[in-house]
C-alpha positions in Angstrom: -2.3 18.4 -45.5 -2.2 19.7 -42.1 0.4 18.9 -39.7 -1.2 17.7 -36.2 0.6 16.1 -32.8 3.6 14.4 -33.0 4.5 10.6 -33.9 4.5 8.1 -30.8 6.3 4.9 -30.3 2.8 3.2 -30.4 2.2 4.3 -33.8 5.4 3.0 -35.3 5.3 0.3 -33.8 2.1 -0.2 -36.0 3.8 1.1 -38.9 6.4 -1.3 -38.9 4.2 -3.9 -38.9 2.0 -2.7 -41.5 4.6 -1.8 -43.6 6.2 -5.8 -43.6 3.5 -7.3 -46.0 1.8 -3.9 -46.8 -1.1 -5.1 -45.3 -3.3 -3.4 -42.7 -5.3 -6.8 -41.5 -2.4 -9.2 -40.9 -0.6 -6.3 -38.7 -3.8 -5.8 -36.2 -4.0 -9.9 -36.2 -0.5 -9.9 -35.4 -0.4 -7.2 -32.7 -3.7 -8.2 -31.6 -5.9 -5.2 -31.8 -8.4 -4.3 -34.4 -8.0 -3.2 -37.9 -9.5 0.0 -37.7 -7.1 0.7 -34.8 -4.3 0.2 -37.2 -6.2 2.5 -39.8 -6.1 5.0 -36.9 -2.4 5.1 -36.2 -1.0 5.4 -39.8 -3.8 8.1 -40.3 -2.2 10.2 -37.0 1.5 9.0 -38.6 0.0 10.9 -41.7 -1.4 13.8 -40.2 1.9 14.6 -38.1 3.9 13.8 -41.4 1.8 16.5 -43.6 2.4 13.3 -45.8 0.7 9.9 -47.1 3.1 7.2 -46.1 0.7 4.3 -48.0 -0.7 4.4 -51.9 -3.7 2.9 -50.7 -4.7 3.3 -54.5 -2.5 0.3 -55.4 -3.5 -3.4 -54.5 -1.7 -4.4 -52.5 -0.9 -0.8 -50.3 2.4 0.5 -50.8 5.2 2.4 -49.3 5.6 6.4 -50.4 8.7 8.1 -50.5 7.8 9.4 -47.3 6.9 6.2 -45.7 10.2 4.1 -47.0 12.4 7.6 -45.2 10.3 6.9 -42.0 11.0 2.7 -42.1 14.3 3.3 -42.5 14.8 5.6 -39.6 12.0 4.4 -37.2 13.4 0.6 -37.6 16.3 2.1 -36.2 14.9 4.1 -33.7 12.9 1.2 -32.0 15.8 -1.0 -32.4 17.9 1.4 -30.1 15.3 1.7 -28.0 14.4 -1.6 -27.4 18.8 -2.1 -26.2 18.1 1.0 -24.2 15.7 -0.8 -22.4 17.4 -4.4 -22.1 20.4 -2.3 -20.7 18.7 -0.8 -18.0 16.5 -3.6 -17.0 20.0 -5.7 -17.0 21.0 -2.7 -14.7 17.9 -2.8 -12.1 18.8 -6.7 -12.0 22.4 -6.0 -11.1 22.2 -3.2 -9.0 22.9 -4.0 -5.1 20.1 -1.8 -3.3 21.1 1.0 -0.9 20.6 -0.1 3.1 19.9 2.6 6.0 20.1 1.9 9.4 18.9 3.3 12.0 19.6 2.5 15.8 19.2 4.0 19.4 23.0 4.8 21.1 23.0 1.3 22.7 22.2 -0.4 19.8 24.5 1.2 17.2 27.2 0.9 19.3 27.0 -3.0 20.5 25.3 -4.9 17.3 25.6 -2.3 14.5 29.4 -2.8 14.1 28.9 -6.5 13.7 25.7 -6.3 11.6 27.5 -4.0 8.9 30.3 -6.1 8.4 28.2 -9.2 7.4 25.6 -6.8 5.8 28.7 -5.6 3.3 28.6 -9.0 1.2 24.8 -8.1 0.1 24.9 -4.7 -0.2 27.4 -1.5 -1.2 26.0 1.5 0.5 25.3 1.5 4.0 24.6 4.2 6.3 24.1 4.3 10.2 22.1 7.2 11.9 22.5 6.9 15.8 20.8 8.6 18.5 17.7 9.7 16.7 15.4 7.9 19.0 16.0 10.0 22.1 11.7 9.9 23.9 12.3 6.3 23.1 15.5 5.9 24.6 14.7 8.0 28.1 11.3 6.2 28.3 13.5 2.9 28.2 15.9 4.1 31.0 13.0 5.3 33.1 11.5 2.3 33.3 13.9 -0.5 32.6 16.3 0.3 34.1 17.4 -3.3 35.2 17.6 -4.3 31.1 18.8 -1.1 29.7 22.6 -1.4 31.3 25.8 -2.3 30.4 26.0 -4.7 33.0 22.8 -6.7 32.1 24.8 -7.4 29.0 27.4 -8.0 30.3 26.0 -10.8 32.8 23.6 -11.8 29.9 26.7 -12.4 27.8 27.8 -14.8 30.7 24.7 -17.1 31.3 24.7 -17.4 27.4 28.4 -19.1 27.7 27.4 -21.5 30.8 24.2 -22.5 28.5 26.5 -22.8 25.5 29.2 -25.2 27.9 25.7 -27.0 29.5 26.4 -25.7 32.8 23.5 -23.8 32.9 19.7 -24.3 31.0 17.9 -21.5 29.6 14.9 -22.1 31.0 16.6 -21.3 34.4 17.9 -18.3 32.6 15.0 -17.0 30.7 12.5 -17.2 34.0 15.2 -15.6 36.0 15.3 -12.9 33.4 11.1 -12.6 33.1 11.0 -12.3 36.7 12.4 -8.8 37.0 11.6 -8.1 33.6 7.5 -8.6 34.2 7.8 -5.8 37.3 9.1 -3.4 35.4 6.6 -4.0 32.6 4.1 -3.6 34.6 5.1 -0.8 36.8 5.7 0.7 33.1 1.9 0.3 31.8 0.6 1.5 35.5 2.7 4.6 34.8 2.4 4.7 31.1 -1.8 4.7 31.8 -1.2 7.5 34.3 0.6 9.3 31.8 -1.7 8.7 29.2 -4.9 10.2 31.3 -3.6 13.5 32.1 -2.6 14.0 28.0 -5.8 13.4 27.4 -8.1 16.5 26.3 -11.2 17.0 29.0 -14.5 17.5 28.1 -16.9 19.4 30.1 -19.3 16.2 29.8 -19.9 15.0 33.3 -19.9 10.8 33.3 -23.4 10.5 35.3 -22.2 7.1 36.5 -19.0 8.1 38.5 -19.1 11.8 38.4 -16.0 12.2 36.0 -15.5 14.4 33.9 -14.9 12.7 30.2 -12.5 13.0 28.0 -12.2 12.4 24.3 -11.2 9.2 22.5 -11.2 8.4 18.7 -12.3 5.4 17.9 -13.2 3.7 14.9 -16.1 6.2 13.7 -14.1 9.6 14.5 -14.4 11.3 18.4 -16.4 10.0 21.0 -16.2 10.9 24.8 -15.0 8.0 27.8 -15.2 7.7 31.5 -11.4 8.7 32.4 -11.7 5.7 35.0 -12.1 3.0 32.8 -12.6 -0.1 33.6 -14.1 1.1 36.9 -16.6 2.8 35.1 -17.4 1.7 31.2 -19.7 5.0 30.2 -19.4 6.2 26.6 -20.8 8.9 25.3 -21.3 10.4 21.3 -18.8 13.4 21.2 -21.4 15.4 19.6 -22.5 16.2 23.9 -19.5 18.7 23.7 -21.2 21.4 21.6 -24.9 20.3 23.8 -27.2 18.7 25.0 -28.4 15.2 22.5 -31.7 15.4 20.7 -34.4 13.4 22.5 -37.2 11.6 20.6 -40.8 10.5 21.2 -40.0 6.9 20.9 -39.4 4.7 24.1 -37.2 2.2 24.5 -38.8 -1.4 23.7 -36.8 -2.5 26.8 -37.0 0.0 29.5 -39.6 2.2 28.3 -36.9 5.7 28.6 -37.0 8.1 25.3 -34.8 7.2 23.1 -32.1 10.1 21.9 -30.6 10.6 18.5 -27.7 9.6 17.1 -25.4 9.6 14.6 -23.7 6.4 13.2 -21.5 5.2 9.7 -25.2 4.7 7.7 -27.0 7.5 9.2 -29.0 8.6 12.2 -30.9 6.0 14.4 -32.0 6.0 18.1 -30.6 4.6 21.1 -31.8 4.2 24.7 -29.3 6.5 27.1 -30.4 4.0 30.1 -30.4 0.2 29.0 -28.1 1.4 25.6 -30.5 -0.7 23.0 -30.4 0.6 19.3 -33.5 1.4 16.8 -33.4 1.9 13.8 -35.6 5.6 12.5 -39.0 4.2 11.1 -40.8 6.6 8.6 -44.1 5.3 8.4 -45.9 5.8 4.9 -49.4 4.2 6.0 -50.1 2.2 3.4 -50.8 -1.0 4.3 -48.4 -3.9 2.3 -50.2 -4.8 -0.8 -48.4 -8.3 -0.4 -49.6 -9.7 3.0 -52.4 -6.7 3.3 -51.3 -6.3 7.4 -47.8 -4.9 7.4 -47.2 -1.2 6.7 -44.7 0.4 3.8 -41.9 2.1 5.8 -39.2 4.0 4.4 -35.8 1.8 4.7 -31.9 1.9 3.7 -29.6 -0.2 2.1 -26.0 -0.5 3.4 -24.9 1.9 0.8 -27.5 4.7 1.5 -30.4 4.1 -1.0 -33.6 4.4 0.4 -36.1 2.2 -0.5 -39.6 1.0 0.5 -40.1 -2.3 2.3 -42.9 -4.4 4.3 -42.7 -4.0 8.7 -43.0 -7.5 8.9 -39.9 -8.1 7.2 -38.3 -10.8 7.1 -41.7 -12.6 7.1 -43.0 -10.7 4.4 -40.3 -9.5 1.3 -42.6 -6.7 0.0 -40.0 -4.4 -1.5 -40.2 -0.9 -3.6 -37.6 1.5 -4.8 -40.1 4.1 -5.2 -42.4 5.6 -2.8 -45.7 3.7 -2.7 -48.9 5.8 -2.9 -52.4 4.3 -1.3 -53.5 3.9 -5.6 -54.0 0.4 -7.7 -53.4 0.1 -11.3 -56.7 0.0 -13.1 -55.2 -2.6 -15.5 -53.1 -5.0 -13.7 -54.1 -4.5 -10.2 -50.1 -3.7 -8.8 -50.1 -0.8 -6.4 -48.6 2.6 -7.9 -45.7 4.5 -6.9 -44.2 8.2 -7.2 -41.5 8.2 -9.4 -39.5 11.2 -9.7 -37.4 12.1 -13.0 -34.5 13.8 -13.5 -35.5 17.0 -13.7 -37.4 16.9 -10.6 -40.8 15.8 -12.3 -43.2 13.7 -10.5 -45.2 11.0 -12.0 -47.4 8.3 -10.7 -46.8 5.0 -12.0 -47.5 1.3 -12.0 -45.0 -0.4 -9.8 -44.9 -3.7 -11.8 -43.0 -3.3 -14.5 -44.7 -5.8 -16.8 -48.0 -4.0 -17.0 -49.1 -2.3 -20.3 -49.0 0.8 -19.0 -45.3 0.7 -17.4 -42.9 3.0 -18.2 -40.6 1.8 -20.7 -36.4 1.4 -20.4 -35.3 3.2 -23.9 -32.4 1.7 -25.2 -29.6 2.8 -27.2 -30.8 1.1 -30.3 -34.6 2.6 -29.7 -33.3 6.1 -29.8 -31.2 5.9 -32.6 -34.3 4.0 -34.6 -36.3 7.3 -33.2 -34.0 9.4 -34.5 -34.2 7.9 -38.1 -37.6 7.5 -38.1 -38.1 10.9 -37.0 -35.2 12.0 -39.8 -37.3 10.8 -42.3 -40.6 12.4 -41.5 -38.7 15.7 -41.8 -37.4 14.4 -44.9 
């Protein structure tokens, strides 16, 4: 017999089982899988052994010489494993996890003392990196500069006491606090905005609203171009304007009557007005008149995960629906309008579109091509 692969925990673990009563049904009840999964797991014990492990000629199965060698040693085998196992897991359970810290100057030299030595009771290993926040850090000193001191803390430290003795409240001391905090916050986001626009990257887009030149944002969908004096001025533009001008269409706008340009958005192209900003969806127009309410047209549509299908203009008044593309032909038998239905090989057919007519295209199944396949078997034969 041919030696092939190598045995697997799996597969002794369904030996062992098998081998208890010698018997190949109660071990797949008893794991819980099927018996011709067992049967698959002594025969790939077998093949690795070069070896039968199981007289399956005897009633009930028995053991080989081989197969009482390998019970022997793979009951011990699993049994060690299984300890290895409880040991580690027991381990994992135990083991204290290791805690990193990381804190600006300030911080790891006022809290992080404190903070470690209560942090010690839960865990062994601690480590403190300091000063690795050093944009953060001057950002802080340039613009609060009447929080970020020693002598803030200092003072801080102080109010806390009087609240603590009830000589003081904190509301007194929080709005005290807020007061000069709030100026610097926002002295912070005037500059931080200022800072922010001349990062920016500068398109050579001209905003016809303001006269600005726009830069580029990313937004949800990707790139996109913005007035740089927002909220002054709220003009967006597709970023697609960098590398031209946008396509313009023959529609108009239902609203303003302006042609509508191209664009490109997460389920496709559609058209939008560049003056008022309405939307439209693209229309292709197949001309045949809905064979449901007889005054709507078939247009081409999508689904919100790209597949195109056919569907009345009237919708939602009238649900006419296709997946195929209708053609201006009724079936002779049922009356249903036909449709072009394309196979896979590229093959176009034209077929009825209701799919209880007598002269629909079928659905094979599994079990009609296999009863072809006898069938056909037999007429050879």
């Amino acid at each position: 017999m041919n030696r092939e692969g190598n045995l697997d925990l799996t597969s002794l673990r369904i030996f062992i089982e098998t081998a208890k009563d010698c018997n190949m049904t109660r071990a797949a009840a008893a794991l819980g899988i099927s018996q011709p999964a067992v049967s698959a797991a002594i025969k790939k014990i077998e093949n690795s052994l070069g070896s039968p492990v199981f007289d399956r000629d005897r009633r009930p199965i028995q053991l080989t010489t081989a197969g009482r060698l390998l019970w022997n040693r793979s009951f011990l085998i699993l049994e060690q494993l299984d300890d290895l196992t409880r040991s580690i897991q027991f381990s994992l359970e135990n083991e204290k996890p290791d805690l990193r810290l990381g804190a600006s100057d300030c911080m790891s030299a006022c809290v992080c003392p404190s903070l470690i030595d209560y942090l010690l009771n839960e865990t062994e290993n601690i480590s403190a990196c300091t000063g690795s926040t050093p944009k953060v850090t001057d950002l802080l000193k340039k613009y609060f500069d009447g929080v970020i001191n020693v002598d803030f803390t200092a003072n801080l430290e102080n109010w806390l006491d009087k609240i603590a003795d009830g000589h003081a409240t904190y509301t007194k001391v929080i709005t005290d606090f807020y007061k000069v905090f709030s100026d610097e916050l926002n002295a912070a986001n005037v500059e931080a905005s200022k800072n922010k626009k001349e990062e920016a990257e500068v398109s050579d887009v001209v905003c016809e609203k303001c006269g600005a030149k726009m830069i580029v944002k990313l937004g949800r969908y990707g790139k996109y171009l913005a007035c740089p004096n927002y909220p002054d001025c709220k003009n967006i533009k597709p970023y697609s304007l960098v590398n031209g001008p946008e396509e313009v269409s023959d529609v108009h706008c239902d609203k303003c009557g302006t042609l509508m340009v191209y664009r490109m958005g997460p389920y496709g192209r559609y058209l939008k007005c560049p003056n008022c900003n309405a939307n439209k969806a693209i229309v292709i127009d197949t001309s045949i008149v809905c064979p449901k309410c007889h005054e709507g047209h078939m247009i081409q549509r999508r689904t919100k995960r790209g597949r195109t299908f056919y569907g009345c203009s009237r919708y939602p008044a009238c649900d006419m629906a296709l997946w195929n593309e209708p053609v201006d032909q009724f079936c002779k038998v049922c009356g249903s309008i036909m449709v072009k239905k394309v196979s896979r090989d590229g093959t176009e057919t034209i077929v009825c579109s209701n799919p209880e007519c007598p002269t629909a295209p079928k659905k094979s199944t599994t079990k009609g091509r296999r009863a072809t396949k006898k069938t056909a078997s037999k007429d050879e034969t």
